[in-house]
VMD Tcl script that builds the backbone (N, CA, C; Angstrom):
set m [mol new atoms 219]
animate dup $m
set s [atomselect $m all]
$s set {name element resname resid chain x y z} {
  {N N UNK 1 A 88.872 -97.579 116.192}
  {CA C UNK 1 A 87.655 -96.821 116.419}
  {C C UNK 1 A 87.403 -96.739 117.933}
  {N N UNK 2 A 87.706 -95.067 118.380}
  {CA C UNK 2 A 87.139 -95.311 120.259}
  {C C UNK 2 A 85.394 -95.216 120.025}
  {N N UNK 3 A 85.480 -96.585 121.298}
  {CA C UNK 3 A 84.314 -96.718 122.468}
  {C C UNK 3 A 83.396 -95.634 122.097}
  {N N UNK 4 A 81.943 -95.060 122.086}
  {CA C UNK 4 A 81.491 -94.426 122.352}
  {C C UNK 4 A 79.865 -94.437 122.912}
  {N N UNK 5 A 78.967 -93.769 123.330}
  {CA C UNK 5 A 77.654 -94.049 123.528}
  {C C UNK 5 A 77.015 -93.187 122.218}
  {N N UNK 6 A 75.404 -93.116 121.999}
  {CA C UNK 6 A 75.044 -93.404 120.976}
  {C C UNK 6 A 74.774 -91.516 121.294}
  {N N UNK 7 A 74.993 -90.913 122.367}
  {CA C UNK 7 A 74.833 -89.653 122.604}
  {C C UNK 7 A 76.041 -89.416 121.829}
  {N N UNK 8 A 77.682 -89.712 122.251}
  {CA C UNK 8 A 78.627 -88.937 122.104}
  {C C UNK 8 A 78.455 -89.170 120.023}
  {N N UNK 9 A 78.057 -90.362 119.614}
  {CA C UNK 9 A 78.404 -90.674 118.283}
  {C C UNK 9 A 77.235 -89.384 117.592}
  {N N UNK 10 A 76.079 -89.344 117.846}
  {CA C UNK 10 A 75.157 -88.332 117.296}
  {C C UNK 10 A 76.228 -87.039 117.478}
  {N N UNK 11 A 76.677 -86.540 118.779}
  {CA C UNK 11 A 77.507 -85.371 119.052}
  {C C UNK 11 A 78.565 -85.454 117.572}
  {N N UNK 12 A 78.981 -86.400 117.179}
  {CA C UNK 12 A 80.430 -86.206 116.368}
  {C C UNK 12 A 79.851 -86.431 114.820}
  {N N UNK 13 A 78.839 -87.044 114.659}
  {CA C UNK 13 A 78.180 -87.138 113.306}
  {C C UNK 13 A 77.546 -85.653 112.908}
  {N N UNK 14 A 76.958 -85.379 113.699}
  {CA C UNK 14 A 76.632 -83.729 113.816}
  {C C UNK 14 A 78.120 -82.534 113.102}
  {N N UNK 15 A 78.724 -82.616 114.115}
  {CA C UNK 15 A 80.313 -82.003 113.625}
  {C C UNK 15 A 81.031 -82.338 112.511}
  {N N UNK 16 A 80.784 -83.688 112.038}
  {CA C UNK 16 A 81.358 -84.104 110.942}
  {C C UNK 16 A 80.308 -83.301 109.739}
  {N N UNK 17 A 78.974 -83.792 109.634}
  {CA C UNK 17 A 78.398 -83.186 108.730}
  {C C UNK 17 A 78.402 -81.411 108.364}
  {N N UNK 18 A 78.379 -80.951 109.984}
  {CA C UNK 18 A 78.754 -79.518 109.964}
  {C C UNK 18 A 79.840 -79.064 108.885}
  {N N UNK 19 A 80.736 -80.001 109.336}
  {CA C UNK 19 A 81.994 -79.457 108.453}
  {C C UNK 19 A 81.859 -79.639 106.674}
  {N N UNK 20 A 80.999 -80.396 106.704}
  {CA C UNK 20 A 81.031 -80.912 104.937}
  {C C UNK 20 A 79.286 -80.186 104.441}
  {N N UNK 21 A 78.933 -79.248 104.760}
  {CA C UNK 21 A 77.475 -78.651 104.809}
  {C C UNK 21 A 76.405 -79.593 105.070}
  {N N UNK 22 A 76.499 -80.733 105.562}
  {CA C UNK 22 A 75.256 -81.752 105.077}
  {C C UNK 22 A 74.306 -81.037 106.436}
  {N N UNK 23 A 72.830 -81.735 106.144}
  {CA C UNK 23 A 72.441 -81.424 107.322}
  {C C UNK 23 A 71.484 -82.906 107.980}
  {N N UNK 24 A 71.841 -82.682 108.781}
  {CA C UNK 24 A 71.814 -83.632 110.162}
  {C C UNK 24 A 70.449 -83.707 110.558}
  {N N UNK 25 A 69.650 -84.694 111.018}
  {CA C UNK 25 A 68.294 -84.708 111.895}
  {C C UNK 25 A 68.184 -86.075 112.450}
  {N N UNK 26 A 67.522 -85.884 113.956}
  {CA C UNK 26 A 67.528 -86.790 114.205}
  {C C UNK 26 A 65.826 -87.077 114.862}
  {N N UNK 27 A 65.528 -88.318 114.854}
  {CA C UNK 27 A 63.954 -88.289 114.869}
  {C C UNK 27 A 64.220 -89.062 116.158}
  {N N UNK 28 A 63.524 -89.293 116.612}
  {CA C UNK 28 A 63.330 -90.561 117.807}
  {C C UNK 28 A 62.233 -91.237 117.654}
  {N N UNK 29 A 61.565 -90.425 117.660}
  {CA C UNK 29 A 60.153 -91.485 116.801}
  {C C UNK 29 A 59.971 -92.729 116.048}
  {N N UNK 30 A 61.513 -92.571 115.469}
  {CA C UNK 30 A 61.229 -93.406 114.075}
  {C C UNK 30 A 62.499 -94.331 114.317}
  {N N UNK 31 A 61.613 -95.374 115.673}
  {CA C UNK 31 A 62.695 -96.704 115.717}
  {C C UNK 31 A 61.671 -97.300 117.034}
  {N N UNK 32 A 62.311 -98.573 117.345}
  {CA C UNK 32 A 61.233 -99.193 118.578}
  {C C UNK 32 A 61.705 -98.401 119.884}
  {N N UNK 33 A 61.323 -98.912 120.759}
  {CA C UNK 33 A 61.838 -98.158 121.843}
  {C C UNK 33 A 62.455 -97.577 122.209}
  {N N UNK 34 A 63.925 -97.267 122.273}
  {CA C UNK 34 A 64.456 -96.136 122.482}
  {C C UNK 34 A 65.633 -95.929 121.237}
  {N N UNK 35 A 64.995 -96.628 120.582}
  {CA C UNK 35 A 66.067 -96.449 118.944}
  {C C UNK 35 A 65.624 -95.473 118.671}
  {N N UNK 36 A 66.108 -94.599 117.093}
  {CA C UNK 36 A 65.860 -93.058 116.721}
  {C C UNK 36 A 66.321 -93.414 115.370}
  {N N UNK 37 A 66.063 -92.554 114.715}
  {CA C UNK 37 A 67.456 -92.392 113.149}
  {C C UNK 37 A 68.063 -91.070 112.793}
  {N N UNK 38 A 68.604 -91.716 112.654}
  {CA C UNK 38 A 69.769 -90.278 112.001}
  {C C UNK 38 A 69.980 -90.242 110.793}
  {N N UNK 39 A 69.701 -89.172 109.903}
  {CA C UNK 39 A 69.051 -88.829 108.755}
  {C C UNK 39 A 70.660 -87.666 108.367}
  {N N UNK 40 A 71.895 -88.011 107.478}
  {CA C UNK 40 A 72.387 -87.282 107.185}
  {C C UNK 40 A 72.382 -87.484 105.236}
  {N N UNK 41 A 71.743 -86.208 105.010}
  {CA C UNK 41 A 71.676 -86.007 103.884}
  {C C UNK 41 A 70.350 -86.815 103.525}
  {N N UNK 42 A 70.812 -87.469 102.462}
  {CA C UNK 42 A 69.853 -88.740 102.290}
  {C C UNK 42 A 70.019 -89.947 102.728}
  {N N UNK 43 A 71.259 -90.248 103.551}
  {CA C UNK 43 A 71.854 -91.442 103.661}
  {C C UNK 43 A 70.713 -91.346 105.694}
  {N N UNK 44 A 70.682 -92.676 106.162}
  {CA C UNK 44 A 70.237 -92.539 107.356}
  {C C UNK 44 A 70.436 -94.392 108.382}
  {N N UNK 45 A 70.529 -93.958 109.168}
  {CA C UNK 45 A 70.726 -95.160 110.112}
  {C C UNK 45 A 69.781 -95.027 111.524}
  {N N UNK 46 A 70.173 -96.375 111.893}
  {CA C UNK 46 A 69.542 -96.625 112.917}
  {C C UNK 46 A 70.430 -96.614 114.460}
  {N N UNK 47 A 69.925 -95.655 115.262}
  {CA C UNK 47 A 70.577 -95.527 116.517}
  {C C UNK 47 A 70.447 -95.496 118.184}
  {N N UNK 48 A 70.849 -96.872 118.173}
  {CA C UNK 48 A 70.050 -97.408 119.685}
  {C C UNK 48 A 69.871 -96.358 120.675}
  {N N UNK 49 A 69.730 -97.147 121.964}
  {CA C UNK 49 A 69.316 -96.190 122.882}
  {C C UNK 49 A 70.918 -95.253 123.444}
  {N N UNK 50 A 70.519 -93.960 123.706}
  {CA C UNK 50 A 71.295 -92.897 123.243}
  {C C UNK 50 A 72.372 -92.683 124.683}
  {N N UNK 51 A 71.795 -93.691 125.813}
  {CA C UNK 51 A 72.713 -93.453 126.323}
  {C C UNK 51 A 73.563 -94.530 127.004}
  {N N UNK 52 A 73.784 -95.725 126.169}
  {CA C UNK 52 A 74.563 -96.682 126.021}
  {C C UNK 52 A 75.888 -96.712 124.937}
  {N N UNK 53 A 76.449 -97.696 125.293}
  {CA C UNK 53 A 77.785 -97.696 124.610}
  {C C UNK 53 A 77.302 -98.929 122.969}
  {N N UNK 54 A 77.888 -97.991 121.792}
  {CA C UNK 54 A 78.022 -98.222 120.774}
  {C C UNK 54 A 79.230 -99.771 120.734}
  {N N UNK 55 A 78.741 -100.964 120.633}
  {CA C UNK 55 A 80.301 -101.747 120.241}
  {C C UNK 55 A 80.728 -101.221 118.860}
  {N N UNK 56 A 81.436 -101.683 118.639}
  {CA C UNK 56 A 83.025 -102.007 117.346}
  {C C UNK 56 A 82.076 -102.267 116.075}
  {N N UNK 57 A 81.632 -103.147 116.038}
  {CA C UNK 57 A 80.617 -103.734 115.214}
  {C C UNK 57 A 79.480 -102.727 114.214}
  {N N UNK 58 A 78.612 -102.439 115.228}
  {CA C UNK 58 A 77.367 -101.391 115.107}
  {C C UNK 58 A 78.155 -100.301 114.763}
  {N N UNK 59 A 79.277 -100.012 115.236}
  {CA C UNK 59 A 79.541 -98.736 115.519}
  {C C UNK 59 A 80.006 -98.488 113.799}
  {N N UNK 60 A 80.826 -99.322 113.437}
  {CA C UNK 60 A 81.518 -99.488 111.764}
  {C C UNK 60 A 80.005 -99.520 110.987}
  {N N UNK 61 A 78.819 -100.375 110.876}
  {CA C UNK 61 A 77.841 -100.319 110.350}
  {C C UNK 61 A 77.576 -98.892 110.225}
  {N N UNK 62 A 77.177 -98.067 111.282}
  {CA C UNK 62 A 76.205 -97.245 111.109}
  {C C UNK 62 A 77.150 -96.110 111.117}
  {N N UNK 63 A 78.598 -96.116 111.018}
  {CA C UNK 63 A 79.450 -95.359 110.254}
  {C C UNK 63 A 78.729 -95.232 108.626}
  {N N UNK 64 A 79.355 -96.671 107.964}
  {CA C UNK 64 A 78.926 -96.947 106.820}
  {C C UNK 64 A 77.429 -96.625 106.170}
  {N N UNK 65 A 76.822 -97.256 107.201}
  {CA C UNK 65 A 75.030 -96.350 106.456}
  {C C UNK 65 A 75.223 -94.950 106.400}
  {N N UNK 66 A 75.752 -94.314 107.252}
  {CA C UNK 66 A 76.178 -92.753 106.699}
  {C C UNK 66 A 76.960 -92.206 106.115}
  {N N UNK 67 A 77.427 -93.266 105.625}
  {CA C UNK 67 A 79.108 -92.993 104.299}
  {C C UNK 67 A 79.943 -92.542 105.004}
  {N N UNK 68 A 80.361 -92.461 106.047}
  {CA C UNK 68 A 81.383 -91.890 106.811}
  {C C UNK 68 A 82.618 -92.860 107.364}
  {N N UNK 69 A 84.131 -92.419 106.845}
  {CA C UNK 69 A 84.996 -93.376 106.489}
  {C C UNK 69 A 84.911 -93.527 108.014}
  {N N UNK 70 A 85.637 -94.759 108.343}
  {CA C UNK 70 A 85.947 -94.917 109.082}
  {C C UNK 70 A 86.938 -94.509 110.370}
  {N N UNK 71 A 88.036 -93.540 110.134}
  {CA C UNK 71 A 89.047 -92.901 110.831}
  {C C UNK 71 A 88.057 -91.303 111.005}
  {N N UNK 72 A 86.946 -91.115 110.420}
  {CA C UNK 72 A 86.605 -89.735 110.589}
  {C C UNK 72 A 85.768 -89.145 111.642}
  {N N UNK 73 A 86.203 -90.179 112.410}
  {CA C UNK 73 A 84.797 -89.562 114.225}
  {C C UNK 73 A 85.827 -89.247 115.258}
}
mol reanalyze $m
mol bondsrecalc $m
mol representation Tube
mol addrep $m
């Protein structure tokens, strides 16, 4: 899984859903400080501040809260 910040991962969750019709939103509102969520379909996660780097870890989680396999970003 490459490195990414929480900008480029919204950028590719976006494109992924594009491709499969879902639709995508993202709130900012709705997390503490500079967290947000990302709302695909019904499935939704939590996504730190947007312009830091995602680790390995978080990054597989909040794959998974959005059902999105793992090789698909």
């Amino acid at each position: 899984m490459p490195r990414m910040t929480g900008r480029q991962f919204l950028a590719k969750v976006r494109r992924w859903a594009k491709a499969r019709g879902l639709e995508v939103r993202f709130v900012a509102s709705e997390g503490p400080g500079s967290h947000g969520t990302i709302y695909v379909g019904d499935l939704k996660t939590t996504l730190k501040d947007r312009k830091k780097e995602i680790g390995k870890g978080l990054l597989a989680k909040m794959q998974g809260d959005l059902g999105i396999e793992k090789n698909d970003l």
